[in-house]
DRENLUMNU-178904 format. One record per residue (C-alpha): residue number from 1; chain; residue in three letters; x, y, z. Coordinates in pm, 1 decimal, decimal comma, padded with zeros to 6 digits. Example, Ala and Ser with C-alpha at 12.3 -4.5 7.8 and 13.67 -1.06 7.14 Angstrom:
// residues 2
[r 1; A; ALA; [01230,0; -00450,0; 00780,0]]
[r 2; A; SER; [01367,0; -00106,0; 00714,0]]
END
This chain:
// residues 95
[r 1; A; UNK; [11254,2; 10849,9; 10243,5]]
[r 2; A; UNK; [11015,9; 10636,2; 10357,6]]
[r 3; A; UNK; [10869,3; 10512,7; 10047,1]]
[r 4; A; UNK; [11236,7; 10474,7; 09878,9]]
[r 5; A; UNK; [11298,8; 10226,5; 10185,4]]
[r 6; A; UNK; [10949,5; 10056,1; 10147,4]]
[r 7; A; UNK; [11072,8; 09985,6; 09740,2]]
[r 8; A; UNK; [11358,9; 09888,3; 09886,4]]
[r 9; A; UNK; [11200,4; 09615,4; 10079,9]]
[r 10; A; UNK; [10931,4; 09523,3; 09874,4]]
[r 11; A; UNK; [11199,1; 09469,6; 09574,3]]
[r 12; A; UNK; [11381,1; 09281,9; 09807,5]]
[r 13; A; UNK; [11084,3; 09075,8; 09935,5]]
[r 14; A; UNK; [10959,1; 08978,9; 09569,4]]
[r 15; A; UNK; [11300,2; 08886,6; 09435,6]]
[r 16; A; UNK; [11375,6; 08644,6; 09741,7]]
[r 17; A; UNK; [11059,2; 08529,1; 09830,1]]
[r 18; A; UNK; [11142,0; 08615,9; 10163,9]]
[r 19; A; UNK; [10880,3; 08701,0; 10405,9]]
[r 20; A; UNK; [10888,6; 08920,9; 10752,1]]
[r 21; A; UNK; [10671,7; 08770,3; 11057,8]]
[r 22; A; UNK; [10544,0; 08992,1; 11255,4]]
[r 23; A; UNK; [10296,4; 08923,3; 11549,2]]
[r 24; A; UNK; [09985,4; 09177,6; 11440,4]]
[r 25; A; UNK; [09810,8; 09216,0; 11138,3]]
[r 26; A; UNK; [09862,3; 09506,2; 10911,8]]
[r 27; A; UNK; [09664,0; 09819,0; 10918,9]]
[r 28; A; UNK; [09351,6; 09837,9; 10673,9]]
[r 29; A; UNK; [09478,1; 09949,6; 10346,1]]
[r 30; A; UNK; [09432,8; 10340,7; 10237,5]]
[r 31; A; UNK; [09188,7; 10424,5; 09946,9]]
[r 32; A; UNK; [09341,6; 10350,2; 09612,5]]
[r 33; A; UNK; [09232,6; 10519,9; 09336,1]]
[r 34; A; UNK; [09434,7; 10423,9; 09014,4]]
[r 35; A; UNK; [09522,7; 10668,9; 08827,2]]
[r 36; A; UNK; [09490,0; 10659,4; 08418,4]]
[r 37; A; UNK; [09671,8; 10348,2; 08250,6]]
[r 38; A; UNK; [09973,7; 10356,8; 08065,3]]
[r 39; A; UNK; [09904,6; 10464,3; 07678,3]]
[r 40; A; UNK; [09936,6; 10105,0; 07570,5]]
[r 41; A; UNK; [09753,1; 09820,2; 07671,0]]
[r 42; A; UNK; [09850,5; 09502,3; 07852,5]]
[r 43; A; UNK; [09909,8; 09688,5; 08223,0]]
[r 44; A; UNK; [09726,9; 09554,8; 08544,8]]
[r 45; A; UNK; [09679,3; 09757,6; 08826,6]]
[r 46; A; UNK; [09864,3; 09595,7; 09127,7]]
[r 47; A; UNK; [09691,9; 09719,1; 09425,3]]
[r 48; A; UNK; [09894,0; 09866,8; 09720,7]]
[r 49; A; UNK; [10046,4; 09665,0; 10031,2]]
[r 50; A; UNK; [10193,7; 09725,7; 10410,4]]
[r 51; A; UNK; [10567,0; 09579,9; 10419,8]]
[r 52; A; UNK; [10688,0; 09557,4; 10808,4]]
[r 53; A; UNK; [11019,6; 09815,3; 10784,4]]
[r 54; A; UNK; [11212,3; 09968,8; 11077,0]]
[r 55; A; UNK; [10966,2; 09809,0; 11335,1]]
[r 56; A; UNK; [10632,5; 09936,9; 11182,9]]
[r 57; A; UNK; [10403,7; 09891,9; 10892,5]]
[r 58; A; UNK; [10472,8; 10102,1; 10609,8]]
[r 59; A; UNK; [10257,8; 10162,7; 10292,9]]
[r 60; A; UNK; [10415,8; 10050,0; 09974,7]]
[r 61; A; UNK; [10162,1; 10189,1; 09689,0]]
[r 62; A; UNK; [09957,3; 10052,7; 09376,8]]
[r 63; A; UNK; [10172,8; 10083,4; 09040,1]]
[r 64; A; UNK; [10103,3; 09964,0; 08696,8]]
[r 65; A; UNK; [10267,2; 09575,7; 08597,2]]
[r 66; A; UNK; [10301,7; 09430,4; 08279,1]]
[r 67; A; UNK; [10039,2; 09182,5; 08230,8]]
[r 68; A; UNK; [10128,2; 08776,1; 08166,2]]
[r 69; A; UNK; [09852,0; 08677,2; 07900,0]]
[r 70; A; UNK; [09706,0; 08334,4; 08032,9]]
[r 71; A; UNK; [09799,2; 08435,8; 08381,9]]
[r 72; A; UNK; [09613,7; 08615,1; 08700,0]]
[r 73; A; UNK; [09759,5; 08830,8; 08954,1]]
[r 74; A; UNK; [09757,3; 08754,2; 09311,4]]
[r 75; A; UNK; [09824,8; 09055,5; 09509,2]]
[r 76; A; UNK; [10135,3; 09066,2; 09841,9]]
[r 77; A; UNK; [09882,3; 08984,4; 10107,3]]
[r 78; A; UNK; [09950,9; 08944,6; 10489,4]]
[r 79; A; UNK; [09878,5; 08610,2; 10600,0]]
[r 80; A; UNK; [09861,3; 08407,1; 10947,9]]
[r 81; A; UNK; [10152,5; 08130,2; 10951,5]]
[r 82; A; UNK; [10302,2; 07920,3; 11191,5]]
[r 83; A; UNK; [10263,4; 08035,7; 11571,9]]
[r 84; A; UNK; [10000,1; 08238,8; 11487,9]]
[r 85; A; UNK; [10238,7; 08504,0; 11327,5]]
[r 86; A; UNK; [10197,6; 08723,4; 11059,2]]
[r 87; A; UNK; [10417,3; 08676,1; 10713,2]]
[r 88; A; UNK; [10398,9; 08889,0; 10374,1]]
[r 89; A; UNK; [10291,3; 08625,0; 10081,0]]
[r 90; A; UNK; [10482,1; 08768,7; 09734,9]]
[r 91; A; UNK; [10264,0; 08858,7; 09500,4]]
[r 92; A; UNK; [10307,2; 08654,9; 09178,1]]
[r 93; A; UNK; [10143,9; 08554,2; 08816,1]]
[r 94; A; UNK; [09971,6; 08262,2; 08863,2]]
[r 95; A; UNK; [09791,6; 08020,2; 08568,5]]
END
């Protein structure tokens, strides 16, 4: 339940651009060991993320993404923001 609710969010977050502050910074990520690719090429491994859900940090896992020839990824990251809280940056293609 938790990781259908951490989706949730993160679907949420990406598609709004719409970022949580929270006043601490996330927990150190988990070991992430990707597992095989799909059986075509042109996936990137996204790496895993916390999204802050139902008061705590919750881990929302790596998965597979399409990749944008041209383009880089840059990962969701937490980042310091105004007031010295803590806001989820969207990851995104980037040129």
């Amino acid at each position: 339940m938790r990781v259908l609710k951490a989706a949730l969010i993160v679907g949420m977050t990406m598609v709004s651009g719409i970022a949580v502050a929270q006043e601490g910074p996330p927990p150190p990520p988990p070991a992430d060991i990707p597992p095989p690719p799909p059986a075509r090429p042109g996936y990137y491994w996204a790496p895993g993320h916390y999204v802050w859900a139902g008061g705590s940090y919750v881990w929302a896992g790596p998965h597979w993404i399409r990749e944008r020839p041209g383009f880089h990824w840059v990962p969701e990251h937490w980042a310091v923001g105004r007031f010295g809280r803590w806001h989820l940056v969207p990851g995104h293609w980037a040129p």
